[in-house]
C-alpha positions as CSV (number, residue, x, y, z in Angstrom):
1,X,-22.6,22.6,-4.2
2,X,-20.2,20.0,-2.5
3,X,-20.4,17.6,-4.8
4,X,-19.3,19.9,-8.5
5,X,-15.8,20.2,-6.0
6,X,-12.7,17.5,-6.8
7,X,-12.0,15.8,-3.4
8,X,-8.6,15.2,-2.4
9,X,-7.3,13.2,0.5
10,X,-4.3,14.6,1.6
11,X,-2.8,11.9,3.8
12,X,-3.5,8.3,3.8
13,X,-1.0,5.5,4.3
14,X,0.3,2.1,2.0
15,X,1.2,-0.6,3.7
16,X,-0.8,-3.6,5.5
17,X,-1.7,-2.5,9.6
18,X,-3.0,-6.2,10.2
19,X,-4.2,-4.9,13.4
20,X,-6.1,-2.8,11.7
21,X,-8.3,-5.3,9.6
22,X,-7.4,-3.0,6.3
23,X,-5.7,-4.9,3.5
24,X,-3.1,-3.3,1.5
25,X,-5.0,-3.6,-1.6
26,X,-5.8,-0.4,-3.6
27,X,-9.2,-1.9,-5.0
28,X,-10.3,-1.6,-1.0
29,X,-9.4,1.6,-0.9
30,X,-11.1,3.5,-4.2
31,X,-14.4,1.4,-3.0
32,X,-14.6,3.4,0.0
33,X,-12.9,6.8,-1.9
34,X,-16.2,5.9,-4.3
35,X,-18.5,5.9,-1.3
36,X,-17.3,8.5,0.3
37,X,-16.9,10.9,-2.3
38,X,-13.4,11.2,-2.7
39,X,-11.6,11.9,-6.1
40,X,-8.0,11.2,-5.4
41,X,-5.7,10.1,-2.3
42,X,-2.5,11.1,-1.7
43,X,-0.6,8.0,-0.9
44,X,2.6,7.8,1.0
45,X,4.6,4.7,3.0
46,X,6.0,5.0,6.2
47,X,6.1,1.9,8.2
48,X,8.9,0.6,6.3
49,X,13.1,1.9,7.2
50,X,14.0,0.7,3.5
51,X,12.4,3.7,2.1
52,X,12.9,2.9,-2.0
53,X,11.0,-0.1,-0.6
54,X,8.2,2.1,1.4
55,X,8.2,4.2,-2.1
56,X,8.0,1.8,-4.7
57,X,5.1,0.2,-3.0
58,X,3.0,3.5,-3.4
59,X,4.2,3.5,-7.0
60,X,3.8,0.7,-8.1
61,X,0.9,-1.5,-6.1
62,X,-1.4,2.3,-6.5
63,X,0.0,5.2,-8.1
64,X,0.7,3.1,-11.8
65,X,-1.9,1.0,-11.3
66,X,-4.2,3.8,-10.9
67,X,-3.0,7.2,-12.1
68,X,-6.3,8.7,-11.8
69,X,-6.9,7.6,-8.4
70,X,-3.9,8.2,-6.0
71,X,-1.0,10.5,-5.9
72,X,2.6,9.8,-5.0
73,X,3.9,11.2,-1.7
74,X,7.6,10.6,-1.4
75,X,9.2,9.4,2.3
76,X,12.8,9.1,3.2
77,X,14.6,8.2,7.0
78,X,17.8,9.8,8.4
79,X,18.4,6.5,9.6
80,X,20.4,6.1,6.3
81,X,21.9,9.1,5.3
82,X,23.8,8.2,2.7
83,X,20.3,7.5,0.9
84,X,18.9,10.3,1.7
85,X,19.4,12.4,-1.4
86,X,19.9,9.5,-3.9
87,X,16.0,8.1,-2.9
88,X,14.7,12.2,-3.1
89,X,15.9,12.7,-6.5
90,X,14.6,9.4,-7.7
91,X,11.0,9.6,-5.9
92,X,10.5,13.5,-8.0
93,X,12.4,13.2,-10.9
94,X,11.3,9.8,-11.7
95,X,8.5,8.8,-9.9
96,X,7.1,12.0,-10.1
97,X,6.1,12.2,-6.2
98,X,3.8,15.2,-5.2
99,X,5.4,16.2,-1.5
100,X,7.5,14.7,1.1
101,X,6.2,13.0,4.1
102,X,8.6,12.7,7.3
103,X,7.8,10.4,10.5
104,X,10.3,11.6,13.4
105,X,8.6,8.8,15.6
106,X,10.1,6.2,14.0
107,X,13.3,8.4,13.6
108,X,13.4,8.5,18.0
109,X,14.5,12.3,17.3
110,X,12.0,15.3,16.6
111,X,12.0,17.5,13.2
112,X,14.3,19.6,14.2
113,X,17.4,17.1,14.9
114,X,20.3,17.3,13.0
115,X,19.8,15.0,10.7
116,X,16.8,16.6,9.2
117,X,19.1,18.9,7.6
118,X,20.1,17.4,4.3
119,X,16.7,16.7,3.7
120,X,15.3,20.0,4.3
121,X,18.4,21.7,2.6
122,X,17.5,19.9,-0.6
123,X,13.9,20.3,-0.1
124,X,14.1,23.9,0.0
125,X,16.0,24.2,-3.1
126,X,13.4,21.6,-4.6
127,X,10.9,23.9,-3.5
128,X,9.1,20.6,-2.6
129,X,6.4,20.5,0.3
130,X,7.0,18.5,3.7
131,X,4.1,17.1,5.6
132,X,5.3,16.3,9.6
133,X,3.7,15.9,12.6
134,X,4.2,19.5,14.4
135,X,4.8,17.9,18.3
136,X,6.8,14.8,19.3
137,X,7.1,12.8,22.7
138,X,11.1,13.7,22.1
139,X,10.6,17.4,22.3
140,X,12.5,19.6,25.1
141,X,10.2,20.9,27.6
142,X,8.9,24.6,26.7
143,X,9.1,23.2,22.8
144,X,6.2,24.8,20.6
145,X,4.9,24.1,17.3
146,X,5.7,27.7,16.6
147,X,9.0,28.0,18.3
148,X,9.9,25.4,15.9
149,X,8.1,26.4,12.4
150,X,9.5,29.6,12.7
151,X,13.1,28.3,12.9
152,X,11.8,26.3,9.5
153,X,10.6,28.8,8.0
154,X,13.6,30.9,8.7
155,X,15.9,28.5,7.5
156,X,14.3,26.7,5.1
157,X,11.9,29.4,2.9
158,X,11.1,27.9,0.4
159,X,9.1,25.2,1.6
160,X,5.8,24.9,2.4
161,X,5.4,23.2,5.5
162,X,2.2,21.0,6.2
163,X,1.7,20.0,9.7
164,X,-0.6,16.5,9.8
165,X,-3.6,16.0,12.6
166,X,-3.5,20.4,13.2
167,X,-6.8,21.1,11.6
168,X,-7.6,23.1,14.8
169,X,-5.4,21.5,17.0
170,X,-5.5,20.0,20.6
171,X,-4.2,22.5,21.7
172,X,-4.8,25.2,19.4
173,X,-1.2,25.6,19.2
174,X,-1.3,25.1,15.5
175,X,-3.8,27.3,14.3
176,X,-1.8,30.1,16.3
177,X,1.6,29.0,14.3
178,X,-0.2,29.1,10.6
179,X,-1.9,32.6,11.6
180,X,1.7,33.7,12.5
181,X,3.3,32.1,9.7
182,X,1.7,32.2,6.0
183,X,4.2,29.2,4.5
184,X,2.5,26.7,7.1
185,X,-0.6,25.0,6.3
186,X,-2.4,22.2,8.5
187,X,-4.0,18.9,7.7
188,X,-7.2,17.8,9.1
189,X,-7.2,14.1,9.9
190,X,-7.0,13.2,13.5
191,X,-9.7,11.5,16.1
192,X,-8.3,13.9,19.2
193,X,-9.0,17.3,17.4
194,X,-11.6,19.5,19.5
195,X,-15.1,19.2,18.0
196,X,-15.5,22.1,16.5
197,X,-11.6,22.5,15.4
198,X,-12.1,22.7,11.2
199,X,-14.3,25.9,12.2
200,X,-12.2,27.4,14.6
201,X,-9.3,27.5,12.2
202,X,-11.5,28.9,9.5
203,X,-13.3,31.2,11.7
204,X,-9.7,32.5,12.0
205,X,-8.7,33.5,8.5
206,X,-7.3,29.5,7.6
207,X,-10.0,28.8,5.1
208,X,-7.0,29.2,2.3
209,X,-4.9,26.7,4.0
210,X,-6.0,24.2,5.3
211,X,-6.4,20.5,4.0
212,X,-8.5,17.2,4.7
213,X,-7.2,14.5,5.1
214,X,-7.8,10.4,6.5
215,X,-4.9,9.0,8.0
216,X,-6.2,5.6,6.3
217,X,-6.4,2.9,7.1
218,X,-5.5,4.0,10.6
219,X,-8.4,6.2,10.8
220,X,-11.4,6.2,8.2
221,X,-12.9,8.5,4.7
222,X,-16.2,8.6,6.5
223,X,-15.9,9.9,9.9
224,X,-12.7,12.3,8.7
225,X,-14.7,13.8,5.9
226,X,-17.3,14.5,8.0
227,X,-15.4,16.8,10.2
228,X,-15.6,19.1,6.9
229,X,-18.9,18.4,5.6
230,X,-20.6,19.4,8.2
231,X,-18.3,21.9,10.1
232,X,-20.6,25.3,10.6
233,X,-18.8,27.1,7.9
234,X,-19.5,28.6,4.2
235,X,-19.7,26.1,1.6
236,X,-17.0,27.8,-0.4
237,X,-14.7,27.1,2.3
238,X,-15.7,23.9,2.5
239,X,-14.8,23.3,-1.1
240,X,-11.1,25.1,-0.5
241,X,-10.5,21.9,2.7
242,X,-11.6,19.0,0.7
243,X,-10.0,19.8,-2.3
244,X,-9.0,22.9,-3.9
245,X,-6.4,24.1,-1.7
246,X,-4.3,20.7,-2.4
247,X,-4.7,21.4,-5.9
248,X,-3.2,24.5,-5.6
249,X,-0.8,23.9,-3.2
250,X,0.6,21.1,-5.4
251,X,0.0,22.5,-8.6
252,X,-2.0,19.7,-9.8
């Protein structure tokens, strides 16, 4: 059954989207984690350039405040280099962060720019996990998600690489790069994934990696959990998506 399995949201966001009529008040949050079903929510903060800001906000306003209910998910900007490292050590060793989230979009320079590479360097002797986005509006023409991955994966082999809003893809494009590539896994959240997308990546041999997730409070726990509940797919795998496959992926 569904409901013996420990649910773990894989992406959601701190910070207050005003626009979004979603305050930035953990109590808000586990009221719908509680009515949706879900155990734990993987909490990072991205609006913010200061990023020991962006990161003590998600320690301190929910991960401390509710250790049971919300896990730490570190986030750090080349925008200020120099910081880089400094914030990365003190968001694992101290703060005891699960996986690093990037946002390029904000950055006005894909994944793959230059100054990525201090953080992936000491990400892949961390052997710490990095959720991205796998396409940007900045990418060269011709750019695919796995043109790119397997450049990461090359260089950087020791990290597991989760690429947000791919649980099926748009464009398919990312189930082809995590069938090709076994240290890629893809997160489910998303409202422009094909309907039947959690199925399709299943139906080819993803079960094992692939997670759900919200994107709250931009999107919402009900309508993104649904994409898994009632995909057209063995309840076992079902079980891997919603939680078990975070759990092993960051050895919880």
């Amino acid at each position: 059954m569904i409901e013996s399995t420990p649910i773990i949201d894989f992406h959601a966001h701190a910070g207050n989207w005003t626009n979004r009529a979603f305050p930035d008040d953990p109590e808000v949050y586990i009221k719908q984690m509680d009515i949706t079903g879900v155990d734990r929510t993987c909490m990072n903060c991205i609006w913010f350039g200061d990023a020991n800001w962006a990161n003590n906000l998600v320690h301190n306003r929910f991960v401390s405040a509710y250790p049971d209910r919300f896990i730490g998910v570190a986030f750090v900007t080349p925008h200020y280099p120099e910081e880089c490292i400094y914030e990365l050590d003190r968001s694992f060793d101290e703060l005891n962060f699960k996986f690093l989230k990037l946002y390029p979009d904000y950055y006005g320079q894909s994944s793959d720019a230059d100054g990525y590479k201090p953080i992936f360097e000491w990400a892949n002797q961390k052997e710490i996990p990095i959720m991205c986005h796998g396409r940007y509006g900045t990418d060269a023409p011709g750019t695919t998600q796995l043109k790119r991955y397997e450049k990461f994966t090359k260089d950087y082999p020791k990290i597991k690489w989760v690429i947000a809003h791919a649980g099926g893809g748009t464009e398919l494009d990312s189930v082809k790069t995590a069938k090709e590539l076994p240290n890629i896994w893809l997160e489910t959240c998303g409202s422009g994934n094909p309907l039947y997308a959690v199925s399709y990546a299943v139906n080819h041999g993803l079960s094992d990696r692939l997670l759900f997730g919200s994107d709250m409070p931009i999107m919402d726990y009900r309508n993104q959990i649904a994409k898994v509940i009632t995909a057209d797919i063995p309840n076992d795998d079902k079980k891997k998506i919603l939680g078990l496959n975070a759990i092993k992926l960051l050895n919880l």
